[in-house]
LOVEXPA-814672 format. One record per residue (C-alpha): residue number from 1; x, y, z. Coordinates in steps of 0.02 Angstrom, whole numbers. Layout:
+-----+--------+--------+--------+
!   k !      X !      Y !      Z !
+-----+--------+--------+--------+
! NUM !      X !      Y !      Z !
...
+-----+--------+--------+--------+
//
This chain:
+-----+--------+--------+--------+
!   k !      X !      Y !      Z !
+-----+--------+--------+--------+
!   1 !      0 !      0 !      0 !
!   2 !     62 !    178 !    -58 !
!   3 !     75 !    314 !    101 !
!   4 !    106 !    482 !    119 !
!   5 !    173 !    581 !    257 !
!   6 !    213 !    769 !    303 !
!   7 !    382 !    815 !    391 !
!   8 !    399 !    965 !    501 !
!   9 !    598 !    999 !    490 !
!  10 !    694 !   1161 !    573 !
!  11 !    895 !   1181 !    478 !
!  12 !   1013 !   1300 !    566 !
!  13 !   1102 !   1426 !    469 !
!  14 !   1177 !   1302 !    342 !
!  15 !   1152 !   1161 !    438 !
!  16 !   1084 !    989 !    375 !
!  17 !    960 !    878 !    415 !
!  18 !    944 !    689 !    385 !
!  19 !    768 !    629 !    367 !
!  20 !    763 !    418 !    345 !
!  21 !    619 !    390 !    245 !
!  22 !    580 !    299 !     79 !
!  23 !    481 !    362 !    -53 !
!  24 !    481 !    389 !   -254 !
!  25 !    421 !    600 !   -223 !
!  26 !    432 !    738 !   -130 !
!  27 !    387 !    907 !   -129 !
!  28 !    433 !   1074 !      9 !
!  29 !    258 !   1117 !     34 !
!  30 !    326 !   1278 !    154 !
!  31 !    504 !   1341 !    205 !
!  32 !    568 !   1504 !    240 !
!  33 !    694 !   1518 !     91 !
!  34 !    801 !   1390 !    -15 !
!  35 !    861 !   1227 !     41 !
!  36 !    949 !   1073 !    -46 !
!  37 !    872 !    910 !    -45 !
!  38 !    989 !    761 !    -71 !
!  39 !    924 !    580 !    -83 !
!  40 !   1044 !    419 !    -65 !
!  41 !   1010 !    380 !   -260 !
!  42 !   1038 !    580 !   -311 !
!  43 !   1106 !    721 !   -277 !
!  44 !   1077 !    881 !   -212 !
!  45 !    928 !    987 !   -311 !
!  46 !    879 !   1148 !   -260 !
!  47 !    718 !   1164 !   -202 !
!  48 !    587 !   1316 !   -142 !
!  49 !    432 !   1292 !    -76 !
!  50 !    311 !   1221 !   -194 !
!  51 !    447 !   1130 !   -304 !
!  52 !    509 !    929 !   -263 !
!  53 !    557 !    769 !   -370 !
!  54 !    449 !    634 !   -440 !
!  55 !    474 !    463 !   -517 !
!  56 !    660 !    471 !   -404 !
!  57 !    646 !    309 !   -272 !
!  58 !    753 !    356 !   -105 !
!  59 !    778 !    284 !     73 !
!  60 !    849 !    433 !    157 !
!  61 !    814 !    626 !    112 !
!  62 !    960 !    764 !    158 !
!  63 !    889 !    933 !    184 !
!  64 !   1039 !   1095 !    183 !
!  65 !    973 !   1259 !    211 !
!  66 !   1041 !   1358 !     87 !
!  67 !    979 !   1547 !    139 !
!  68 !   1117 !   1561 !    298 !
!  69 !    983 !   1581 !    421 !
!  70 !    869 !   1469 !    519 !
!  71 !    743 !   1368 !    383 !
!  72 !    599 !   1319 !    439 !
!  73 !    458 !   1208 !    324 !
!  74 !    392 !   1061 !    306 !
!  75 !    404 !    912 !    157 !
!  76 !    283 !    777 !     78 !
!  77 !    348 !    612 !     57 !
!  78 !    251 !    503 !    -47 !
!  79 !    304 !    341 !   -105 !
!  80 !    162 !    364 !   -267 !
!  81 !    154 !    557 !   -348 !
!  82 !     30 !    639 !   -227 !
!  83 !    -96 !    749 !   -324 !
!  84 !   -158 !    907 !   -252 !
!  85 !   -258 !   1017 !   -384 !
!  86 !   -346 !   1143 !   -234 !
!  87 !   -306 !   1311 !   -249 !
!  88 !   -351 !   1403 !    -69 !
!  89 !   -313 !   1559 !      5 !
!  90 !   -185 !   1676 !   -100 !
!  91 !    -80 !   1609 !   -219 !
!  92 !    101 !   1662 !   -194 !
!  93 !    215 !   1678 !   -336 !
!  94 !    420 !   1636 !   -265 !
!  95 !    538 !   1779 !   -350 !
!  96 !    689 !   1687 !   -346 !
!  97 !    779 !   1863 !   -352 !
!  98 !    698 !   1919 !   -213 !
!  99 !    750 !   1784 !    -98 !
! 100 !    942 !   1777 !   -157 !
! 101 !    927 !   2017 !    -75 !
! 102 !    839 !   1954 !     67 !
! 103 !    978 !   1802 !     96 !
! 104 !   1124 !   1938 !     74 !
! 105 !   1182 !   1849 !    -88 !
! 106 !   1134 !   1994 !   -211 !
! 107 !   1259 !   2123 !   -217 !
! 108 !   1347 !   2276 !   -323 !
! 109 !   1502 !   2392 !   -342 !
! 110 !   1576 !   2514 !   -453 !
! 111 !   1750 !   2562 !   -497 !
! 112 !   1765 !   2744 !   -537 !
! 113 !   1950 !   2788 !   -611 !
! 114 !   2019 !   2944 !   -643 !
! 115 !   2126 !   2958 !   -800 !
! 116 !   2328 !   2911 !   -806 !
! 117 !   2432 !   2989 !   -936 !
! 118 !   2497 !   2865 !  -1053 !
! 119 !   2428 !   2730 !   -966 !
! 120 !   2253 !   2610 !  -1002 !
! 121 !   2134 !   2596 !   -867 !
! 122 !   2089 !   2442 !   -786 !
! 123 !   1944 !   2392 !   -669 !
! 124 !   1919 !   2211 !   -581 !
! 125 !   1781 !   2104 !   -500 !
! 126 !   1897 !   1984 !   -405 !
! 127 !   1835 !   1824 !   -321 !
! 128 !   1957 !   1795 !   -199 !
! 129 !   2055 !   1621 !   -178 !
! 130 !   1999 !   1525 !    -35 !
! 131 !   1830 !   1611 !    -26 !
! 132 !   1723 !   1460 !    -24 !
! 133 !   1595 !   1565 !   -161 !
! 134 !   1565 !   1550 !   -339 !
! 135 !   1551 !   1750 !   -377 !
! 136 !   1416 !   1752 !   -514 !
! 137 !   1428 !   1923 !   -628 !
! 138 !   1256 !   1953 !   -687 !
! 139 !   1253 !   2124 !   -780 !
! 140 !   1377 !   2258 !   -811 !
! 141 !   1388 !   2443 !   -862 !
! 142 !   1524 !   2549 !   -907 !
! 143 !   1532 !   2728 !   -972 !
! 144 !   1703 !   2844 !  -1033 !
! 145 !   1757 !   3015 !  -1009 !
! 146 !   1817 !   3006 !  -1189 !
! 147 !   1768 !   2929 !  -1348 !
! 148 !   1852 !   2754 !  -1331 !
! 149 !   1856 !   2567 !  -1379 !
! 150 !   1811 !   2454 !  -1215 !
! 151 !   1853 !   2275 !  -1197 !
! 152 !   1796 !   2144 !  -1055 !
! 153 !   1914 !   1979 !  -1014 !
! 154 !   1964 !   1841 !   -881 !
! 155 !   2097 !   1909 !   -770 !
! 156 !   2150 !   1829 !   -630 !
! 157 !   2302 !   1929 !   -579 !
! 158 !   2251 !   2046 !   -437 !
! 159 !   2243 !   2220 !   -505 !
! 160 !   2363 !   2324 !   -401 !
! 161 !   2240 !   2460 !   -316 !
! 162 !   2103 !   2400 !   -184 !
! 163 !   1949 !   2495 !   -208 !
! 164 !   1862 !   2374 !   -102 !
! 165 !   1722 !   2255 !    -63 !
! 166 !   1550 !   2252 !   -159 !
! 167 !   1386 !   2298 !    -67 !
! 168 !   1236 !   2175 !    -15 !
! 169 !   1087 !   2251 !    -92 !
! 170 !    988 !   2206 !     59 !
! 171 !    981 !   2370 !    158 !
! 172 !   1028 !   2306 !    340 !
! 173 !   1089 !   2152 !    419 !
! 174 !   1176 !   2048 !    281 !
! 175 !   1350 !   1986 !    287 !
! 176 !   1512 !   2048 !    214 !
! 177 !   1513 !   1971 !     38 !
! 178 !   1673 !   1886 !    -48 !
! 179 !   1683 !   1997 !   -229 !
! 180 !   1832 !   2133 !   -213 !
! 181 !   1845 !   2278 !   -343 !
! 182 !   2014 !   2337 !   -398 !
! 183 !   2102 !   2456 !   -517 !
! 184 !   2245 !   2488 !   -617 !
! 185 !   2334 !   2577 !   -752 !
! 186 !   2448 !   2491 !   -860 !
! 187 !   2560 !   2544 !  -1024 !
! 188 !   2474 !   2407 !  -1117 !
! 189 !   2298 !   2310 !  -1071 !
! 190 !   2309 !   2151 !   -957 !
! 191 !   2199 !   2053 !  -1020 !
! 192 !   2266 !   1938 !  -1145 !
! 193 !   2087 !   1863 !  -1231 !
! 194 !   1921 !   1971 !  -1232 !
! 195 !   1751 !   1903 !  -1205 !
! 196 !   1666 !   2056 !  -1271 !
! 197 !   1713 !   2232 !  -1345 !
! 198 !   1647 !   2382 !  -1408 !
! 199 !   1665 !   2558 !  -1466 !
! 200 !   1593 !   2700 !  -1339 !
! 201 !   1539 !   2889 !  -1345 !
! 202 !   1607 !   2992 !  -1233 !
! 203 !   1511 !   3011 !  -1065 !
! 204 !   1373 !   2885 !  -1111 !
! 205 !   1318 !   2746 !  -1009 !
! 206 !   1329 !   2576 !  -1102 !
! 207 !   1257 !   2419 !  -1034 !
! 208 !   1339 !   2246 !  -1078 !
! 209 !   1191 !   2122 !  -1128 !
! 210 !   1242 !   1949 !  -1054 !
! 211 !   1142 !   1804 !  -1112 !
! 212 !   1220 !   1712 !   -990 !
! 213 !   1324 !   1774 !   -819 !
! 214 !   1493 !   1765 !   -788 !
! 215 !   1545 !   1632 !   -651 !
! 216 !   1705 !   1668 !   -555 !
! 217 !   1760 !   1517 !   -446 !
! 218 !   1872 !   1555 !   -313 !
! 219 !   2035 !   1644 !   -384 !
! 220 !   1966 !   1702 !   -534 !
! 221 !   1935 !   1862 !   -592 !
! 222 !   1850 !   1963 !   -735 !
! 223 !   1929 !   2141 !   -808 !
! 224 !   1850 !   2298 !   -897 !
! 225 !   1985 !   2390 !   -986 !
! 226 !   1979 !   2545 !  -1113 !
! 227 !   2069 !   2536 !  -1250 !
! 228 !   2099 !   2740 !  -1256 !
! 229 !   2264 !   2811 !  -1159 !
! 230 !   2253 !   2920 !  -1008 !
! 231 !   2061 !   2894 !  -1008 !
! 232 !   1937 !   2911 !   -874 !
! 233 !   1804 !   2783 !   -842 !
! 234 !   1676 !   2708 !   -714 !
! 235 !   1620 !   2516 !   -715 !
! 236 !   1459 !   2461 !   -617 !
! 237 !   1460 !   2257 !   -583 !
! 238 !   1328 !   2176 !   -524 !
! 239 !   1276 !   1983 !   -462 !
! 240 !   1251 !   1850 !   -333 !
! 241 !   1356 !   1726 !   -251 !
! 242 !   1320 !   1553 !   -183 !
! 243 !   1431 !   1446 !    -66 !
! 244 !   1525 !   1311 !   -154 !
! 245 !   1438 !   1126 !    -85 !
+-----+--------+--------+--------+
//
């Protein structure tokens, strides 16, 4: 005979919690933010309320809160796909973005450089080594004091001038993030392949159209230089960042 049964669970701030039960399904009817759920036959899927596995048979269930704060929810375990078609009460919609501000992950920074006679300015989103984060660039903008041709690469190499550490978007309580910005300028560009370039006007804000972000592991960098001598220029990055599992 097929059962069904509801969990209550409670995770610490990235803590884990085993749950020995078999089933073929389950589903995060409620939880505070994101979790992992990783089954003895699979691994870890990120989950938020409303979403689960089917069709996926299991004899233990690992849940990781994934939002750094306590996690509190409960899951369905079903060894047949439970069917629930009622709609009650309000219907909430999850923003994904929304819950990666209000978990500290979202963040942004700018580099604002002053021209350098001779020289090519630089500006860096650094994910430092060691910092157990994938840095995730998700959009970028850039605009020149001068008429000017602007190229965007990989560069690990720390640029030589701290400018410091990007800013949580969430207004109060989140913690430091890993991403550091840094500048430079340089007789010749540092950044030996480009992933994207393009001509600029002078003092007009250009935003880069990613299809897809950037990922920095740990180490790795990404560079915005202008191709113009003793130019001014200011870079805005901005992403996320998720702890390496």
């Amino acid at each position: 005979m097929k059962s069904t049964r509801s969990y209550d669970f409670t995770l610490t701030a990235n803590g884990a919690f085993v749950l020995p039960v078999s089933g073929s399904f389950f589903r995060i009817l409620t939880s505070t933010g994101q979790l992992e759920v990783q089954g003895d036959t699979f691994g870890r899927v990120p989950v938020y309320a409303g979403q689960g596995l089917r069709n996926q048979d299991f004899t233990k269930l690992t849940l990781i809160d994934k939002t750094g704060a306590a996690n509190i929810g409960t899951i369905l375990v079903s060894d047949g796909e439970f069917i629930d078609d009622r709609i009650t009460g309000s219907v909430t919609v999850i923003d994904s973005a929304y819950q990666l501000t209000l978990t500290g992950q979202s963040w942004a920074g700018s580099v604002n450089f002053t021209a350098t006679a001779g020289n090519f300015p630089h500006a860096q989103i650094k994910n430092p080594t060691g910092s157990g984060k994938n840095v995730v660039v998700t959009s970028l903008s850039m605009t020149s004091v001068a008429a000017a041709g602007a190229g965007i690469g990989f560069l690990s190499a720390d640029l030589t001038t701290a400018v410091g550490g990007v800013t949580a978007k969430l207004s109060t309580g989140a913690a430091a993030l890993s991403a550091l910005l840094k500048s430079q300028s340089n007789a010749a560009s540092l950044i030996a392949n480009y992933i994207w370039t393009a001509n600029l006007s002078a003092n007009s804000l250009v935003a880069v159209p990613f299809a897809k972000p950037i990922v920095l592991k740990p180490g790795d960098g990404v560079a915005v230089v202008m191709t113009s001598v003793a130019d001014g220029m200011q870079v805005n990055f901005e992403g996320e960042e998720y702890s390496i599992t």
